[in-house]
Residue frames as a rotation matrix with the C-alpha (Angstrom) as fourth column:
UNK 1
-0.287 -0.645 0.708 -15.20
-0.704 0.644 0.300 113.94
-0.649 -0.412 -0.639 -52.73
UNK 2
-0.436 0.059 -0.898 -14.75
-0.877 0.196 0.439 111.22
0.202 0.979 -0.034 -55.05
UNK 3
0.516 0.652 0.555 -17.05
-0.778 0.628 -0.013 107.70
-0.357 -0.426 0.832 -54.69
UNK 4
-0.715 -0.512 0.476 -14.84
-0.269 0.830 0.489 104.64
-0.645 0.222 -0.731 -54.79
UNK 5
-0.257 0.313 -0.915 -15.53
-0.837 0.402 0.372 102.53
0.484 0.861 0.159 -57.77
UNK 6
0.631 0.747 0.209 -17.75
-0.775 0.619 0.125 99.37
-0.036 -0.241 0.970 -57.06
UNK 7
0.552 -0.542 -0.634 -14.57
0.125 0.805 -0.580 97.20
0.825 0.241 0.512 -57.92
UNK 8
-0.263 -0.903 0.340 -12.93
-0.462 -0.191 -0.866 98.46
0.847 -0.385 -0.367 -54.90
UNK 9
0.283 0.605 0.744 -15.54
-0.941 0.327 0.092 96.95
-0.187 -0.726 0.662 -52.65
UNK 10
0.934 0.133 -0.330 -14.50
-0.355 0.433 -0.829 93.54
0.033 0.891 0.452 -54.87
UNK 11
0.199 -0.815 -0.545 -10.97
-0.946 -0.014 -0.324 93.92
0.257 0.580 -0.773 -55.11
UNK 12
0.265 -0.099 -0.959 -9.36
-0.096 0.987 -0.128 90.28
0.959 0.126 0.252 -55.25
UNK 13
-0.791 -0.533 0.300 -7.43
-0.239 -0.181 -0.954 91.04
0.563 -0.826 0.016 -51.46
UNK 14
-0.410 0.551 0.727 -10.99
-0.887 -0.426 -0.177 91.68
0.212 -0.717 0.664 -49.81
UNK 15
0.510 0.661 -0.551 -12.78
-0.609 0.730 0.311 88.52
0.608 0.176 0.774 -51.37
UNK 16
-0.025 -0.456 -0.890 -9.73
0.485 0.772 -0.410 85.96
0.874 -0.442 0.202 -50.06
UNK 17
-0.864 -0.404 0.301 -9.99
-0.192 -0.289 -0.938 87.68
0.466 -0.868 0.172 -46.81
UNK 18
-0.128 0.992 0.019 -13.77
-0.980 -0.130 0.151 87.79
0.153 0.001 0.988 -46.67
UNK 19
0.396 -0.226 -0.890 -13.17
-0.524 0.740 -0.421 83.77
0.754 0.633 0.175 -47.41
UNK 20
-0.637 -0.657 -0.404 -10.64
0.131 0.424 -0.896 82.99
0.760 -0.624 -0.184 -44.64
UNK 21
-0.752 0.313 0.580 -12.92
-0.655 -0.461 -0.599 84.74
0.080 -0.830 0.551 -42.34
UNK 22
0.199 0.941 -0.274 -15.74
-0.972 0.225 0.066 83.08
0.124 0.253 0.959 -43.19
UNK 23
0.225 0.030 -0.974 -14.25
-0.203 0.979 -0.017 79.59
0.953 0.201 0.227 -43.21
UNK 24
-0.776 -0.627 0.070 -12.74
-0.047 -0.054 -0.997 80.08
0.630 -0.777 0.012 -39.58
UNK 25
-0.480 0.785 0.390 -15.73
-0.877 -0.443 -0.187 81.12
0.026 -0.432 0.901 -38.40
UNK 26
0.455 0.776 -0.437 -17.65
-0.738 0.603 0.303 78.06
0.499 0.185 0.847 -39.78
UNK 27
-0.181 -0.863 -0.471 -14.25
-0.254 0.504 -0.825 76.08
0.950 -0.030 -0.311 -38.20
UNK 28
-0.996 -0.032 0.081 -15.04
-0.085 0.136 -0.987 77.01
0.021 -0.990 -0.138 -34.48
UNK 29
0.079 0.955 0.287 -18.98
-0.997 0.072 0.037 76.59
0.015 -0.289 0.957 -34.92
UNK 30
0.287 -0.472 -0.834 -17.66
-0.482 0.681 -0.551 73.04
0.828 0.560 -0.032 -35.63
UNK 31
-0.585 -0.796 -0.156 -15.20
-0.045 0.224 -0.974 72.95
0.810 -0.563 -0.166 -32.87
UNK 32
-0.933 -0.067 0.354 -18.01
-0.292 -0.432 -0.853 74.01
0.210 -0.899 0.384 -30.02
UNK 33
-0.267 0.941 0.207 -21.02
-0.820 -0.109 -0.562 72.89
-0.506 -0.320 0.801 -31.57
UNK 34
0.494 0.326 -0.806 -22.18
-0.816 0.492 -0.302 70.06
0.299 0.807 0.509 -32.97
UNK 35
0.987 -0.091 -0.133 -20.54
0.111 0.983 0.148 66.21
0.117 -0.160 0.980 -33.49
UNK 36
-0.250 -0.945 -0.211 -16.44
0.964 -0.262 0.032 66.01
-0.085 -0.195 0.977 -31.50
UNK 37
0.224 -0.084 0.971 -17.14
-0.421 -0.907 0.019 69.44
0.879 -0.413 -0.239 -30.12
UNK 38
-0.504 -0.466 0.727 -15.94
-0.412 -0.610 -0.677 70.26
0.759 -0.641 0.115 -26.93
UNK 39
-0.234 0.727 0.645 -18.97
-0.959 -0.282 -0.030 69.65
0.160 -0.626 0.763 -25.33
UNK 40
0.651 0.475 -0.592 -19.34
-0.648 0.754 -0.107 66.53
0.396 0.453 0.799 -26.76
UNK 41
-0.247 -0.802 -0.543 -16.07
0.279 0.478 -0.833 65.24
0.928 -0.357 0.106 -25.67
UNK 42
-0.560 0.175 0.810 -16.82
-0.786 -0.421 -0.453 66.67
0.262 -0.890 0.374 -22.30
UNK 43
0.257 0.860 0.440 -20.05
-0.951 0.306 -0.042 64.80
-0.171 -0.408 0.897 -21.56
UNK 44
0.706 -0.223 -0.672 -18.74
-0.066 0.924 -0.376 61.22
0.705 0.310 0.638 -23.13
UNK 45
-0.543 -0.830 0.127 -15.52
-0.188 -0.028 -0.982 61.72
0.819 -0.557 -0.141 -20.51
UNK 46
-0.498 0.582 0.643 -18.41
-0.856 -0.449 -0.257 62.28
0.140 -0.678 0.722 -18.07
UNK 47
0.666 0.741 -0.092 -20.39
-0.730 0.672 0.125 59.61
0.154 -0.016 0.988 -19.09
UNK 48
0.047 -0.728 -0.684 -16.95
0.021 0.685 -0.728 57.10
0.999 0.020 0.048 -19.30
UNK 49
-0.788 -0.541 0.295 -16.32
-0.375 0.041 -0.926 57.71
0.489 -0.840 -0.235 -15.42
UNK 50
0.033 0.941 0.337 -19.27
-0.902 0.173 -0.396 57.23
-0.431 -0.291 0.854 -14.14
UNK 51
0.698 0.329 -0.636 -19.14
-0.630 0.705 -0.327 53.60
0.341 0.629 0.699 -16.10
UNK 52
-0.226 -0.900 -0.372 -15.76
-0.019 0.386 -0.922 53.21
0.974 -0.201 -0.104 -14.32
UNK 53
-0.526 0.020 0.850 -17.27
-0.840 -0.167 -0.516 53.94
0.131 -0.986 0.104 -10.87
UNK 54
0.626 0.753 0.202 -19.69
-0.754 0.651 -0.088 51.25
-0.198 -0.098 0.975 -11.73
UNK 55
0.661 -0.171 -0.731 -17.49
-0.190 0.904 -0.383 48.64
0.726 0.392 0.565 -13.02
UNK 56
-0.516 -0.842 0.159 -15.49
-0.384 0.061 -0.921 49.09
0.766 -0.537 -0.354 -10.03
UNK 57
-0.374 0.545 0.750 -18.29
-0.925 -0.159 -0.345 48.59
-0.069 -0.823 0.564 -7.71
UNK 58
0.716 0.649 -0.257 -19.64
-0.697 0.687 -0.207 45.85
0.043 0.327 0.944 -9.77
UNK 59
0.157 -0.821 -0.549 -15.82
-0.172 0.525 -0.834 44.20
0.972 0.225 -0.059 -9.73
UNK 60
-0.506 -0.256 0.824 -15.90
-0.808 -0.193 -0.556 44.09
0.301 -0.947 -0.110 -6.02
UNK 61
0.163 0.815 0.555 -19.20
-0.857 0.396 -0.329 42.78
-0.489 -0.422 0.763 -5.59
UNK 62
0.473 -0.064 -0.878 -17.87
-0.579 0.729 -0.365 39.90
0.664 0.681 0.308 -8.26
UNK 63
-0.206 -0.611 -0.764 -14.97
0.229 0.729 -0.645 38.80
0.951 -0.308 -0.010 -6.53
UNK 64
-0.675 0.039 0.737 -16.59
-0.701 0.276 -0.657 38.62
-0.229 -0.960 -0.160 -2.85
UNK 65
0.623 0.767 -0.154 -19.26
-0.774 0.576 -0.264 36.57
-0.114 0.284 0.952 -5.13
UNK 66
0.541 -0.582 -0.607 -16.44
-0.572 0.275 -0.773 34.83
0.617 0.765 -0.184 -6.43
UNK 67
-0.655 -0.689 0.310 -14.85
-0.534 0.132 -0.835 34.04
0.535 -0.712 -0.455 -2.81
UNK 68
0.016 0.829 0.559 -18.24
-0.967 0.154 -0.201 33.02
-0.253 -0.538 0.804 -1.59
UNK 69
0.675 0.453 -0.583 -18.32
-0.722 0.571 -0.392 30.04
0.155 0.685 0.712 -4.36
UNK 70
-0.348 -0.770 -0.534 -14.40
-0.311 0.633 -0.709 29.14
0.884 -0.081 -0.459 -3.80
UNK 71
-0.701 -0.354 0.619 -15.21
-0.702 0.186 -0.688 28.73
0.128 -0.917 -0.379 -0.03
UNK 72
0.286 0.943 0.168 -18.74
-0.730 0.328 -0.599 26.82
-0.620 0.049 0.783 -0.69
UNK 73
0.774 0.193 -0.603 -17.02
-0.452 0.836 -0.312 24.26
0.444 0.514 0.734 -2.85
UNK 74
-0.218 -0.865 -0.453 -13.84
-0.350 0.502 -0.791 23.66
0.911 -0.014 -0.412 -1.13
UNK 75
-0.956 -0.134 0.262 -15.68
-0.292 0.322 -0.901 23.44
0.037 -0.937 -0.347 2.64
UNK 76
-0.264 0.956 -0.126 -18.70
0.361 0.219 0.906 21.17
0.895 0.193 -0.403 3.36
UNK 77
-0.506 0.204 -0.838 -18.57
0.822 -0.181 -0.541 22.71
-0.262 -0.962 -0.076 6.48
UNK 78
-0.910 -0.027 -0.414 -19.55
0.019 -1.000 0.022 26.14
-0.414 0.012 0.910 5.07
UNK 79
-0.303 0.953 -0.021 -22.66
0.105 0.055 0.993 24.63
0.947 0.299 -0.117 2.55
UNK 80
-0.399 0.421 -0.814 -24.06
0.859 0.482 -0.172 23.76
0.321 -0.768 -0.554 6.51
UNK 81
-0.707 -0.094 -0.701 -23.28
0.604 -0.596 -0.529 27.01
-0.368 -0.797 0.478 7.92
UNK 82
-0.825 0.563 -0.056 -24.87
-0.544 -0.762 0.353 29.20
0.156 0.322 0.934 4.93
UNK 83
-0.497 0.755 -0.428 -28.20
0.272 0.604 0.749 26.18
0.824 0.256 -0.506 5.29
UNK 84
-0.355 0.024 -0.935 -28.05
0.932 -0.071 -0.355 26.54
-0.075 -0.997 0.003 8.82
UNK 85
-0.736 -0.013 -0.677 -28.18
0.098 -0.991 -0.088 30.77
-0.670 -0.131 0.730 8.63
UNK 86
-0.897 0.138 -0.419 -30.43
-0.381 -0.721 0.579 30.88
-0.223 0.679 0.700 5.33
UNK 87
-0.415 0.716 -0.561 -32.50
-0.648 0.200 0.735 28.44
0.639 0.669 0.381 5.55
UNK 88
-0.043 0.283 0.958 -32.91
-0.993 0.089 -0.071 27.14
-0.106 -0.955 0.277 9.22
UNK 89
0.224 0.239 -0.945 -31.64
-0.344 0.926 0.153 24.10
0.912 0.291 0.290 8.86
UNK 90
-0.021 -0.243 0.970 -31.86
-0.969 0.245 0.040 21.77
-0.247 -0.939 -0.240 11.88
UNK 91
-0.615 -0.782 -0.102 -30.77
-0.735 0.615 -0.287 18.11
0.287 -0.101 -0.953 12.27
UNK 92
0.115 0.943 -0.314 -32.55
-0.197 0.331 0.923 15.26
0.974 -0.044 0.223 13.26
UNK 93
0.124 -0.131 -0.984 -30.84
0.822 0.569 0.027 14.83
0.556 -0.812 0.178 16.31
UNK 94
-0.817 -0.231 -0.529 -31.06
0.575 -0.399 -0.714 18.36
-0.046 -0.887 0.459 17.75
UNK 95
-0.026 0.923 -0.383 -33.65
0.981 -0.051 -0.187 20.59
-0.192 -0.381 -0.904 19.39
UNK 96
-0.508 -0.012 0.861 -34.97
0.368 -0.907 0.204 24.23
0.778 0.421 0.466 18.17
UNK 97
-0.247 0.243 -0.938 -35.28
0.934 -0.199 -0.297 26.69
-0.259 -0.949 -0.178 20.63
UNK 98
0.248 0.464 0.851 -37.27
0.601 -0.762 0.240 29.87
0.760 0.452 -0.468 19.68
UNK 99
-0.294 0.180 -0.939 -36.48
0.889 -0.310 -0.338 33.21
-0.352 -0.933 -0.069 22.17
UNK 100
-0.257 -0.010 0.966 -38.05
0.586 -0.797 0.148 35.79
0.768 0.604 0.211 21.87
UNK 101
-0.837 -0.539 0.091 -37.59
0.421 -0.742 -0.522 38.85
0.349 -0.399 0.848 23.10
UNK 102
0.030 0.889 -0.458 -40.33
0.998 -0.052 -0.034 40.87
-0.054 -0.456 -0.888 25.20
């Protein structure tokens, strides 16, 4: 039997195939590994909700801050109440009664 010639191993067909393969290959290590892979876009998506659960939580807690302040400047009745609840205020003209409980 006859031994192929060393140029057939060579021929121009194999090389541009040899080529394509090779660049494809290097295409999806790209695509799965590394910077804008897959993974990468995954976990940032991950990380983006999770930033949205918070700013929602944190957008709540604003605007009941936010209601607190409107109601604390438009009533002077309310500065009393929160003085009255946070900070035990009492009058000069009335009497603290302590009860406690047994």
């Amino acid at each position: 039997m006859a031994e192929p010639s060393p140029s057939a191993f060579f021929s121009p067909i194999k090389l541009i195939w040899a080529f394509i393969i090779v660049l494809v290959l290097l295409l999806q290590v790209r695509l799965w590994i590394g910077e804008g892979s897959f993974a990468q876009v995954w976990a940032l998506e991950q990380a983006i909700a999770e930033q949205q659960q918070d700013n929602d939580t944190l957008a709540t807690r604003n605007e009941r801050l936010y209601a607190e302040v409107r109601n604390l400047r438009n009533e002077q009745g309310a500065v009393e109440e929160r003085a009255r609840i946070d900070l035990g205020l009492i009058r000069n003209d009335e009497t603290f009664f302590l009860v406690v409980d047994q």
